[in-house]
FISE-713013 format. One record per residue: x, y, z of N, C-alpha, C in turn. Coordinates in steps of 0.02 Angstrom, whole numbers, plus 50000, padded with zeros to 5 digits. Layout:
XYZXYZXYZ...
END
This chain:
550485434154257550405439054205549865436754156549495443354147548875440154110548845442454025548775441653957548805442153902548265448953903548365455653872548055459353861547825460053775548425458853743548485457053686549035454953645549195454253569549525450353557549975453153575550645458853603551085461053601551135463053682550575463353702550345467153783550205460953834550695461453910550545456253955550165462654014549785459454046549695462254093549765460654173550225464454207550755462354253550335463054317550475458054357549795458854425550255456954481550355461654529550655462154568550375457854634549735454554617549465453454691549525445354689549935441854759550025435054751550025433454824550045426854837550295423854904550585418354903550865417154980551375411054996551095403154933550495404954943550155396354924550435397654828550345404354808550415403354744551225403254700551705404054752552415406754751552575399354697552965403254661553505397454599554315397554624554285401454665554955404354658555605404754737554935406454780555045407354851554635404954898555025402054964554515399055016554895401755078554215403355136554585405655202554485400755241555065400755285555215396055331554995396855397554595397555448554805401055505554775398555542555395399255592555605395555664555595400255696555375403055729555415410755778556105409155835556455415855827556355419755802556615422155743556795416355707557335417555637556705413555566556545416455525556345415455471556875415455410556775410155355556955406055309556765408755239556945415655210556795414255137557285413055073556965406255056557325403555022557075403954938557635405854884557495405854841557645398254793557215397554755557135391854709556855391154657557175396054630556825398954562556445393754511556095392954492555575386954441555765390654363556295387854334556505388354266556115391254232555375385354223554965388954180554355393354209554575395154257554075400454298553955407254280554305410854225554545416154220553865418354192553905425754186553245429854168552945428654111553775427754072553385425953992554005420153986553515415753930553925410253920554505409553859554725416053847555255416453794555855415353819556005415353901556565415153912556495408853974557085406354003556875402354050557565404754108557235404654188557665408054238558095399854256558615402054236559155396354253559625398354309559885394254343560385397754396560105401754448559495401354459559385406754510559105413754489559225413454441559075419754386558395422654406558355430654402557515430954418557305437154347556655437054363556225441254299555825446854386555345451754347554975454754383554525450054434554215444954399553825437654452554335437054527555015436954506555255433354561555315438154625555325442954589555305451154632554535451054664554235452954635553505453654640553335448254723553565442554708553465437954766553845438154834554635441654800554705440754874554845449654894554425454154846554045459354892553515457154958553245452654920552645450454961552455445355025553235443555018553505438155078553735442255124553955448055106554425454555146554025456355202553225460555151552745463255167552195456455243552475453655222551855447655262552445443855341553055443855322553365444255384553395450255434553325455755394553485461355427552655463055476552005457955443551495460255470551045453955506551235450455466550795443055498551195438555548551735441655543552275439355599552775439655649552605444155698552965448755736553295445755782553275438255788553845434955817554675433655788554525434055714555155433855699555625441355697556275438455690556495446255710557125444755668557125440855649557895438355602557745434855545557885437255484557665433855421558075432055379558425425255367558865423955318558705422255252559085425855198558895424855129559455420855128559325413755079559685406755061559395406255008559655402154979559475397454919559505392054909559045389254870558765380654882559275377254822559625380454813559945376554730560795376654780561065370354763561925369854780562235373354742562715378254757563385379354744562975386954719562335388054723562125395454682561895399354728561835405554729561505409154782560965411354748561295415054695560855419854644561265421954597561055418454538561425423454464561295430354461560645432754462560485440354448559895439654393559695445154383559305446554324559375444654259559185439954251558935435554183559185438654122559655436954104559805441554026559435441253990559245434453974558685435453917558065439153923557855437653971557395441853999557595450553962558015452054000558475458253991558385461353913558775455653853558715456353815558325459753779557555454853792557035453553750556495458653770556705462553847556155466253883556235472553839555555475953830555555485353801555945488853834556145494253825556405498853869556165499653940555585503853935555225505553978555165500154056555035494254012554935486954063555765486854089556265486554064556755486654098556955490154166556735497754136556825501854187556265504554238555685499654244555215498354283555405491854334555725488754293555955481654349556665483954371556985488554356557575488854419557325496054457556865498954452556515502954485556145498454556555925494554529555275489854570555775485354604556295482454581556815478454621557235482254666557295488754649557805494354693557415493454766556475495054744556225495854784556315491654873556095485654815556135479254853556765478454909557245480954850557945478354908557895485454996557525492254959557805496655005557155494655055556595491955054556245488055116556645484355147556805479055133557225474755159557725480655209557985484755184558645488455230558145492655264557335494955249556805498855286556695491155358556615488355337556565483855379556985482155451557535481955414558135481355484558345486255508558275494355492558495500355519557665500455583557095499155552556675501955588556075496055612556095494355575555665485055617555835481055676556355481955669556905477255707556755470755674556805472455607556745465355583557515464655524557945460955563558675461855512558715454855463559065456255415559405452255357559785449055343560085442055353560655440855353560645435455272561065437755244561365433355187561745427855182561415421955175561635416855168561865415655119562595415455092562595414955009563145408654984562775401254982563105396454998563495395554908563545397654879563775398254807563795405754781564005404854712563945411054680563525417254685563685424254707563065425554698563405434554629563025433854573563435436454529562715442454523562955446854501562515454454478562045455054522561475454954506560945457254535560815453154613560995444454601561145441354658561475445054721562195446854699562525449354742562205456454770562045460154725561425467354744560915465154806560625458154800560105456854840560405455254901561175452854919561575451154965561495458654984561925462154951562195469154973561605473355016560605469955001560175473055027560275471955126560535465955131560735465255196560915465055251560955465355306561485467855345561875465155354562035458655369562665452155356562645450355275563185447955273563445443655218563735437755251563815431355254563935426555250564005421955195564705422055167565175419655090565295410155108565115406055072565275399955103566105399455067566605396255107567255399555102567445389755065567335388654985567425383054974567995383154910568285388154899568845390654851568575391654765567905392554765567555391154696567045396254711566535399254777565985401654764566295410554761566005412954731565955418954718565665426654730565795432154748565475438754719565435442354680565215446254652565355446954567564755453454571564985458654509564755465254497565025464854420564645459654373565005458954309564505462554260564265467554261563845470654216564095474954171564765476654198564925481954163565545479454113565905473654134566275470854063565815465954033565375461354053565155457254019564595461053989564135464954011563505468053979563315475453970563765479553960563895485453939563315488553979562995489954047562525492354061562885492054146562635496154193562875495454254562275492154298562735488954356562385484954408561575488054423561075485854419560125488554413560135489554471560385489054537559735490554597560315491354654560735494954629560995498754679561695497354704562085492054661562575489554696563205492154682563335495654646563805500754632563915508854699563445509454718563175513854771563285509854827563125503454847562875498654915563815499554925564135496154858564725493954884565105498454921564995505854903565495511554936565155515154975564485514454972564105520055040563945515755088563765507755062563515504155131564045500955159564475497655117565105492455130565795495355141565745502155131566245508055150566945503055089566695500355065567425500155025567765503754974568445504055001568965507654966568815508454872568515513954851568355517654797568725514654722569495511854734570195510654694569845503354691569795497954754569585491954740568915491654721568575497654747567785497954680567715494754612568115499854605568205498354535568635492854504568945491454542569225484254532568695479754524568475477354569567975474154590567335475154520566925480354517566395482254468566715479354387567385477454379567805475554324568025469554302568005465654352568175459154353567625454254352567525451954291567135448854274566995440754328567525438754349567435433154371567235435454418567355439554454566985441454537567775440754590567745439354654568075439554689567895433954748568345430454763568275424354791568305427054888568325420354918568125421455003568715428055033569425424755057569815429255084569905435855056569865436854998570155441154958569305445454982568775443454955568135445754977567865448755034568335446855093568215446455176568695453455165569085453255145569775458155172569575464355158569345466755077568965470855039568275472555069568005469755111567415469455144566655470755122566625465455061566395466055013565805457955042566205454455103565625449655144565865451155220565485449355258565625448655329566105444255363565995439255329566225432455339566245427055309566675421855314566695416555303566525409255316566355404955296566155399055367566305392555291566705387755317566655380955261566045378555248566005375555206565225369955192565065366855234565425364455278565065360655347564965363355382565045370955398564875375455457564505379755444564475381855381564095387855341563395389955387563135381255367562305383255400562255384555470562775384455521562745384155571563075391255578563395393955543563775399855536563285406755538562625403055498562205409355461561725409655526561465404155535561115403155598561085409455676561725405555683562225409455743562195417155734562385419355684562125427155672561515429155683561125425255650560425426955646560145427955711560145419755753559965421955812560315428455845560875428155851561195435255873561045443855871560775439655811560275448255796559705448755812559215443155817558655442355859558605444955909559165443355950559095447956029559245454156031559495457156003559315463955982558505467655956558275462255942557975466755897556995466255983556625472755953556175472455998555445468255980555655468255915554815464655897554555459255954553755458555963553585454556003553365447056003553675444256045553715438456053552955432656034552705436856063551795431556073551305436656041551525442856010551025446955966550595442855923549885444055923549605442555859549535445155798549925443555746550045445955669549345448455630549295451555588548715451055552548725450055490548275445355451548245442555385548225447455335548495448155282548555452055228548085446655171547355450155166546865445655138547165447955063546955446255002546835447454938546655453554938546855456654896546415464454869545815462254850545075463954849544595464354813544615469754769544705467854689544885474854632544555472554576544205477454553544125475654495544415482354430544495478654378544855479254345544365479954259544375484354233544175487454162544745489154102544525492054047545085495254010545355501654043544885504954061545025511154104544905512654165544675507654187544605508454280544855502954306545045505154385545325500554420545145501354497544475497154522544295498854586544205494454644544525499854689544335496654749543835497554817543995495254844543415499854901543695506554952544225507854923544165515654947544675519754888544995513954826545505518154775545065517754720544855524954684544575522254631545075524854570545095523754522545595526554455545155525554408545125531654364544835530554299545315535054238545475530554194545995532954142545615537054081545865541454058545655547354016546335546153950546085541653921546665540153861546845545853811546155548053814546245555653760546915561253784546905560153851547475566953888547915563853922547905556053911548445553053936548475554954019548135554254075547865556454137547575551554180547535549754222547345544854261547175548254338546235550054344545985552754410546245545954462546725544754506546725541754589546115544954624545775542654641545385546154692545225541154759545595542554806545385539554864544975540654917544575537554947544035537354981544275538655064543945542655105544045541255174543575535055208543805538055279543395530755320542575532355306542325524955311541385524355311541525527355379541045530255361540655536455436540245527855483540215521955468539725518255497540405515155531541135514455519541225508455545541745511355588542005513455640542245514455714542985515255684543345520355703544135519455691544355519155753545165512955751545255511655823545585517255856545605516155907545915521055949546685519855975546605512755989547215510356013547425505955973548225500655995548375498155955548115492255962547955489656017547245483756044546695481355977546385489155975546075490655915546125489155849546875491855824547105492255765546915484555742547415481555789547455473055776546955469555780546345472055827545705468155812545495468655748545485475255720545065475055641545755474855586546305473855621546805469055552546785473755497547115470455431546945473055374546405475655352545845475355370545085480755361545185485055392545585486455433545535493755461545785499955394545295504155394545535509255340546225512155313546515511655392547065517055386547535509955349547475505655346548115499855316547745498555250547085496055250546615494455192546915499755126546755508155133546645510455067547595511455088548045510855117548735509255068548915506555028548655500555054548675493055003548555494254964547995495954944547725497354871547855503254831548235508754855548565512154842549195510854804549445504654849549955503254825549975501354758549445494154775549185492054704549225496454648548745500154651548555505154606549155507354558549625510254613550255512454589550495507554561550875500354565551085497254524550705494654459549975494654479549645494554406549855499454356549795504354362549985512654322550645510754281551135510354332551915508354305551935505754263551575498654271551955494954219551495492754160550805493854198550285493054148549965495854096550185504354121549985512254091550445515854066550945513954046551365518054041551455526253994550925524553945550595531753927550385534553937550035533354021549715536854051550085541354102550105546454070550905551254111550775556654159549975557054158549925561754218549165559154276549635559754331549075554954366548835562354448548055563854426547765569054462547615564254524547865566354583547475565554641547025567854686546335565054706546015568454732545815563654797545475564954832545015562354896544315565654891544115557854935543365560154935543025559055023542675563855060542615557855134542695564855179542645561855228542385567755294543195565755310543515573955336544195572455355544165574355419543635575155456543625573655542543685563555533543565560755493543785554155492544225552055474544545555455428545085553355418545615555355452545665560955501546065564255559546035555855616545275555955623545395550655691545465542955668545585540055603545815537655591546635534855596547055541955600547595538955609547795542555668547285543455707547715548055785548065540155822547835534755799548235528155833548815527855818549035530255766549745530355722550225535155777549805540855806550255543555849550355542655930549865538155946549745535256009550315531456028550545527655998550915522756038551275521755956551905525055954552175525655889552845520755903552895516655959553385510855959553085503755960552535504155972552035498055959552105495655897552265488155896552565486855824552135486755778551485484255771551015486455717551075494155690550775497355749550855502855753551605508155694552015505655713552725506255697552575502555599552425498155589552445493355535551825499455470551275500655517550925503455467551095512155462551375513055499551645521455471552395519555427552745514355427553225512355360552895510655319552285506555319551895505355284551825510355229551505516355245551275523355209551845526255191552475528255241553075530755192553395526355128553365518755149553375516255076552855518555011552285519555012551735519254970552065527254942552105532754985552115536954952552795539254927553365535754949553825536654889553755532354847553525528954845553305524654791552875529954737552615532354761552185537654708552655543854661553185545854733553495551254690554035548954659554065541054658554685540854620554335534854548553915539054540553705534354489553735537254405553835542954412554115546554341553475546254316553145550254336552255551654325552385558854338551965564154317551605570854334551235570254388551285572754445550775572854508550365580154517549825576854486549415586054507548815583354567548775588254635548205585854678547715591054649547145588654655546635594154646546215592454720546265601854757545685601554825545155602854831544575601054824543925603554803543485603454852542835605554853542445605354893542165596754923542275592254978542165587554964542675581754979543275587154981543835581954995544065581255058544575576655073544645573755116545565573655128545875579955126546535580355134546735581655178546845576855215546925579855309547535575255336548015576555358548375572155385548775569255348548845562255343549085557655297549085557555233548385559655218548295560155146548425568055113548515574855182548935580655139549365577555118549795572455119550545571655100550235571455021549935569654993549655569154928549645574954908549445578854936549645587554919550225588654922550625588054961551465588654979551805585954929551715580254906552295577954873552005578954775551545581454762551205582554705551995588354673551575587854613552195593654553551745597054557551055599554567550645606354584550055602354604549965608954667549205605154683548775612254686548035612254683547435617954649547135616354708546785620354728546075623454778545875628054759545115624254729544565629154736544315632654791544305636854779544135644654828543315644854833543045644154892542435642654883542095638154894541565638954833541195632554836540965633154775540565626454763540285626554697539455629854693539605635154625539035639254636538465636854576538015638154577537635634154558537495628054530537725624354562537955616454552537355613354560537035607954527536385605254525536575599754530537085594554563537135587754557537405588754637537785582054646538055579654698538485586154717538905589254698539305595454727538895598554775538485600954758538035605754780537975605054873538175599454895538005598754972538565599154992538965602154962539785603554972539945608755019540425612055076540485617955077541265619555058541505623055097542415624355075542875620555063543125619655021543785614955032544295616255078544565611855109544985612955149545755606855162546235611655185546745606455195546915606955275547005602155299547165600655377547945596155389548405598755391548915596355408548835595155497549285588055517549255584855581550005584655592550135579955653550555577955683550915572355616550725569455578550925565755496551295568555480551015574755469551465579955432552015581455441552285584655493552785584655536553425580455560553365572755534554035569155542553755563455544553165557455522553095552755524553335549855464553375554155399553255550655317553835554355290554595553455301555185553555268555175552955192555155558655142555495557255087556135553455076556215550655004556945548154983557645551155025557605557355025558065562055053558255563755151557665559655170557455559355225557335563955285557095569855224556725576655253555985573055231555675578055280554935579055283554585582855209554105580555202553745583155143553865593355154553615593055220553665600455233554345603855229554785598655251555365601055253555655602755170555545598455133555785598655092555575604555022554645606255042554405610455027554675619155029554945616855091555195624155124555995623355139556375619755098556895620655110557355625455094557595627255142557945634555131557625640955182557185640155187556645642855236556335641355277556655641955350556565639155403555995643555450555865649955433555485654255443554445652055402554615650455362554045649255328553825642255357554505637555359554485629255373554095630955443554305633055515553965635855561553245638055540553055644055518552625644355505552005639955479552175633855442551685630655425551535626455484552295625155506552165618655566551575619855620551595628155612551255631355669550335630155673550365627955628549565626555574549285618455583549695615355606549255610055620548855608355677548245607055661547495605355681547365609055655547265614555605546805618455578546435617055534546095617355502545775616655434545655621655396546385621655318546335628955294545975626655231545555635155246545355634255167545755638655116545345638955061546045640154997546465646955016546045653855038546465659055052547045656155109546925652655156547425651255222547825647155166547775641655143548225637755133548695640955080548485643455043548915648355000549265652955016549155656455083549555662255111550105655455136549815651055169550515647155199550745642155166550655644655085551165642755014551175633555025550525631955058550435625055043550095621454996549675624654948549585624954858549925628854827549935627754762550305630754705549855636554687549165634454670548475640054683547925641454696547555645054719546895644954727546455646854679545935644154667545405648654603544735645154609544275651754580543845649454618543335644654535542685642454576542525639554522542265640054451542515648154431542105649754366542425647654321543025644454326543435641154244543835633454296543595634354349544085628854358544135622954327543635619154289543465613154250543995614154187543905619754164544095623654081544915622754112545285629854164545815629754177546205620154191545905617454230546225610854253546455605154191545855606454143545855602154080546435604454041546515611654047547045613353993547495614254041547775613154095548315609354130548575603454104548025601254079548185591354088548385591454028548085595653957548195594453892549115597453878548935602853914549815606553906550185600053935550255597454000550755594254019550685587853967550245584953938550215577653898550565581253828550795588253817551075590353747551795587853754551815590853800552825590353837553075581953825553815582853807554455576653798554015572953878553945567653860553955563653948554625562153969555015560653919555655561853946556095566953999555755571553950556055581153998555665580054063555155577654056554525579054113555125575154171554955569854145555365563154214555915568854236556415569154186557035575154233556915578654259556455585354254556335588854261555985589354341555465584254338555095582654394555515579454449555965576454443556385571454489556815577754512557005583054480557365587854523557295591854534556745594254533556275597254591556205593754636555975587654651555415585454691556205583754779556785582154741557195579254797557635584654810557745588854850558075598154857558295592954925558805597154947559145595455013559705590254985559945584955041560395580655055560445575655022560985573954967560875568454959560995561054992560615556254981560625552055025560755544654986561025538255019561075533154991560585529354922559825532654958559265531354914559315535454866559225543354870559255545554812559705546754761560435543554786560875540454741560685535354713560345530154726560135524954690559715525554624559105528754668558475531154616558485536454556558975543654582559035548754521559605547554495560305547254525561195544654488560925540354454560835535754508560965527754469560315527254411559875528454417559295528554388559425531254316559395535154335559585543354273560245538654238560555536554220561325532854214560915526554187560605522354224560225514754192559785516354140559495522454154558885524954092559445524554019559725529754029560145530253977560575525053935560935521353978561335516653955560945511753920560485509353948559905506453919559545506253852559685514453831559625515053777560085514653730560735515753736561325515653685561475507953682561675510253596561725502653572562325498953569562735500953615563235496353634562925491553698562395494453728561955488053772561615483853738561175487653690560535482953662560405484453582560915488253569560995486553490561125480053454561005480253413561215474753362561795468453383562385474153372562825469653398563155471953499562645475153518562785477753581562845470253639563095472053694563275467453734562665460753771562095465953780561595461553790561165455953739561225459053676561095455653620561545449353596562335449553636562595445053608563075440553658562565440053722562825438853762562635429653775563085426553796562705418153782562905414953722563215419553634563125416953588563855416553566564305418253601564885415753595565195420953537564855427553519565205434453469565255439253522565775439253517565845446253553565315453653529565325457053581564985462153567565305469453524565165473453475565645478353442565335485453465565755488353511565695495453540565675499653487565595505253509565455511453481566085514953534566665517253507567175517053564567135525453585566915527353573566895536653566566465537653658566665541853701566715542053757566125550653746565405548753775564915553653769564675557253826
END
């Protein structure tokens, strides 16, 4: 984290194995080793120090990135155990002080960004064939135990002292951050009555009693433990299909540079508009000079430079820059720029051989990035213009927007770069159609047209086409068309009306719209649980004065506000 100014850090999401304080991977194929070992004074900022295992956003941040680099630079492993390097601890959880001392906003950006983290990990073992097993040779209390719960095993070392624990809600007046209130009864199917038992009891719940409640898998003593966790692991290995002698590909550094108001890369550019509180994304398609692969042979020869993985990444980036770095910046316009006959054959490999594990890795790849976008409590407006490049993968940018515009036309007497423009157009593909699962785990289209299976048909019926604004608007895939005699004037006073509005109302407002249909484990996490952490967060029986987080460590009890709201 880098000093922006005296009150302002600026949070950088981009790291590797060599620079880790916190975490190191192990790998024995086909079982990999991540082990946590948290560095006390490693933490983002030095007001607080991670004791016990304890983590801040840093510790997250890293082993996002350990996740991301097994899942790609290493396709021999197929079994990944999370351990910890400290005796008798697994993981305390999220750093109170930390907690304490963090703004609002930063709070509920790091159990946003940690939710994230954990539901890869479970993206991982449903569809990688890359599974999780929890090694948890000590305590593992709040957020610890959350990161267990991300797993598919639990393994409890059974020594009459180590622990599970969901103590947030008597000791710190705020509920469990990243999902474990939800994990325990939708993933762990446990009985609702001992829920709440359990979410209450401050000390946690010890081995048998833990096993029975099914709140761990298993048990194994201190002398068997490691051989206990092992044994699973491999076990799940052979299940799983990843390949044995595949060659991985390196996840180089971002090349970015970075301004007060811009943030670029070589195909994401962002430029911030502080006056309207707005932030243009504009992403680039493929160079017309450099070959997109065809196969997955291909893919893996040009690695991480290949386009279709390249501008995610930085996408991604982008997006966690915004979050945590912008946070006034509340409405973020997307556009493209680039020939979308390239960006079509860009990802026709994605549908070639869609069990090929690269293959397989970089279309999760993209459904991560773009819920990542819509669940970021931002305004999403696409704008389609003459010029762009919304075809495929990147309509979903149209799809999942709170309104998206096409200009009708072209630009008429335009004397600059426009001018060699002709129609805008949108081209929905085979992407469209079932590769990129929302939260809810309908299709962008689906979810567009839910309720209407007649219209949902109808659009499906449209891919390979290239519509321009009248087509795409009859098949209600923009919000509107217009042509270019006010569009500059109309779009601006879009941006100024939405920067007038509560951002508060906006976030609600936008989050329920955007998830219609089923609810699902995730979007219990992200809007319940979310919507519920926002709040609590703010009342000052958490972080008031004498609220629970404020007086937690100092040996005063905390004084409620007892009135039930």
């Amino acid at each position: 984290m880098q000093n922006r100014s005296d009150n302002e850090l600026l949070v950088d999401f981009s790291t590797h194995p060599d620079q880790y304080r916190h975490w190191t991977i192990e790998v024995d194929a086909p079982v990999a080793t991540l082990r946590l070992n948290v560095d006390p004074n490693g933490g983002l900022d030095s007001r607080y120090e991670l004791k016990l295992n304890s983590y801040d956003l840093g510790v997250d941040i890293e082993l996002h990135d350990a996740i991301e680099r097994l899942r790609f630079e290493h396709p021999e492993i197929r079994a990944v155990v999370i351990a910890s390097g400290i005796d008798n601890v697994f993981c305390s959880g999220a750093n109170i002080q930390m907690l304490a001392g963090a703004s609002h906003g930063h709070k509920v950006n790091f159990c946003k960004f940690t939710n994230e983290t954990r539901n890869e990990i479970e993206d991982a073992t449903a569809h990688s064939g890359l599974v999780f097993i929890a090694g948890v040779n000590g305590t593992a209390a709040g957020g610890g135990y959350e990161l267990a719960l991300a797993c598919d095993e639990i393994v409890l070392v059974d020594d009459r002292a180590s622990v599970v624990s969901l103590p947030e809600v008597p000791l710190l007046a705020v509920l469990p951050g990243t999902g474990g209130l939800t994990r325990v009864v939708e993933k762990r199917l446990v009985r609702r009555d001992l829920a709440d038992v359990f979410a209450t009891k401050a000390e946690g719940v010890r081995g048998d009693q833990a096993l029975k409640w099914g709140l761990v898998d298993a048990l194994a003593s201190r002398t068997e433990f490691e051989a206990e966790v092992r044994q699973r692991a491999n076990n799940r290995a052979t299940q799983s299909d990843r390949p044995a002698n595949a060659q991985g590909l390196t996840l180089e550094p971002l090349d970015r540079s970075l301004t007060d108001d811009t943030i670029t890369y070589s195909d994401v550019e962002v430029a911030i508009d502080r006056e309207s509180r707005s932030a243009n994304i504009t992403v680039s398609g493929p160079d017309s000079s450099q070959a997109q692969p065809a196969t997955a042979a291909e893919l893996a020869e040009m690695g991480a430079n290949a386009w279709i993985i390249a501008v995610a990444r930085q996408l991604d980036d982008a997006v966690l820059h915004l979050r945590f770095n912008e946070p006034e910046i509340g409405t973020w316009v997307l556009r493209t720029k680039g020939d979308s006959e390239l960006v079509g054959a860009s990802e026709m490999v994605l549908g070639r051989e869609p069990d090929q594990w690269l293959v397989r890795e970089v279309r999760l790849l993209w459904q991560r990035v773009l819920k990542r976008i819509e669940l970021s409590a931002r305004t999403l407006i696409a704008l389609v213009e003459p010029g762009s490049c919304f075809k495929g993968t990147l309509a979903e940018l149209v799809l999942l927007a709170d309104r998206s515009y096409m200009l009708d036309g072209v630009w008429e007497d335009a004397d600059d770069e426009r001018a060699k423009y002709g129609h805008a157009t949108i081209g929905l593909t085979e992407a469209n159609t079932g590769w990129y699962q929302m939260s809810n785990q309908l299709t962008r289209l689906e979810s567009r047209f839910w309720g209407r299976p007649q219209q949902l048909a109808n659009a499906q019926k449209l891919v390979g086409e290239e519509l321009n604004a009248g087509q795409a608007s009859d098949a209600e895939l923009v919000t509107l068309a217009m042509d270019d005699i006010d569009w500059e004037d109309e779009i601006r006073i879009i941006i100024e009306e939405r920067s007038s509005f509560s951002p508060d109302a906006l976030t609600a407002m936008e989050a329920n719209y955007r998830f219609v249909g089923p609810e699902t484990m995730e979007t219990k996490i992200f809007a319940r649980l979310s919507a519920w952490q926002n709040w609590i967060f703010q009342r000052p029986n958490a972080v008031g004065p004498q609220g629970a987080l404020q007086r937690f460590g100092t040996g005063a009890r905390p004084k409620y506000d007892k009135k039930r709201v």
